[in-house]
N, C-alpha and C positions, 0 to 999 in steps of 0.2 A: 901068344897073345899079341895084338897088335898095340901103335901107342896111344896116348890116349890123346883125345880128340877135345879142342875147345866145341863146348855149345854155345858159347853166348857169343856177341859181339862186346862185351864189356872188356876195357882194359885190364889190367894188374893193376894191384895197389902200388906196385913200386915203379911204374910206368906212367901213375898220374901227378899231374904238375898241379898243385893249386895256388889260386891267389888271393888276396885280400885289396880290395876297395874300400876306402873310405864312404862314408856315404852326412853328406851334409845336410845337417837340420837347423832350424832357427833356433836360437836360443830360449829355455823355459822360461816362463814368466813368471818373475820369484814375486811378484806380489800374489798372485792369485795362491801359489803354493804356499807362501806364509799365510794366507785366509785359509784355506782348508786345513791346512797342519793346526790353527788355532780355533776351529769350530769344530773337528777333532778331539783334540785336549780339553775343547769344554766338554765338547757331549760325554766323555768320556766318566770328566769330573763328576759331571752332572748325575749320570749312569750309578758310580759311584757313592756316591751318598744317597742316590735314594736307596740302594741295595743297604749303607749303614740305617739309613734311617728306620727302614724295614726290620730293621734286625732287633733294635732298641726296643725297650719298653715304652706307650707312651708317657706323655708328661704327667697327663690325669690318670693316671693307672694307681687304684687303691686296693692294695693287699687285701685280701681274703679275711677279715674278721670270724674270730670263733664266738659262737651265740653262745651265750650264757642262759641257762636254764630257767631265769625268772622274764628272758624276753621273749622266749619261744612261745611261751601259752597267753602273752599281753598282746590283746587284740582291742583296739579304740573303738569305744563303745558310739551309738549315735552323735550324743551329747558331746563328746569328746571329738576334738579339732587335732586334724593332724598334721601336720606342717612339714 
C-alpha cells in the first residue's frame, strides 16, 4: 500500500496559531437598562397577581344555599310584591 495522501489544503490542528483581539464598544447605557430592568419587574408583578387574582374566589361570591322545602313550592302570587 502506498502512504496516505493529504486531500485538503486545511492545516493541522497543531500547526494552527490563534489569536485573540479585543474588540472596543461604547459603554451601555445603565439608565435605559435600569428603565427596562424596572418595566420588567413591573409587568412581571403585574402578570403576577392578576394570575393570583384569577385564582381567588371573588369578593361577592355567595355560597350555595340549600332550599328548604316550604320555599320550593312558594311562588308570589299577582297581589304579592317581590323585592
Amino acid at each position: 500500500m502506498g502512504t496516505y495522501v493529504k486531500k485538503t489544503n486545511r492545516r493541522r490542528y497543531e500547526d494552527r496559531k490563534f489569536s485573540v483581539r479585543p474588540v472596543h464598544r461604547d459603554a451601555p447605557d445603565l439608565h435605559k437598562l435600569c428603565e427596562v430592568l424596572i418595566r420588567l419587574t413591573l409587568h412581571d408583578s403585574g402578570q403576577s397577581r392578576i394570575d393570583r387574582r384569577a385564582a381567588e374566589p371573588p369578593d361577592t361570591y355567595r355560597a350555595d344555599t340549600v332550599a328548604t322545602p316550604s320555599d320550593e313550592g312558594h311562588r308570589p302570587t299577582r297581589s304579592e310584591t317581590v323585592e
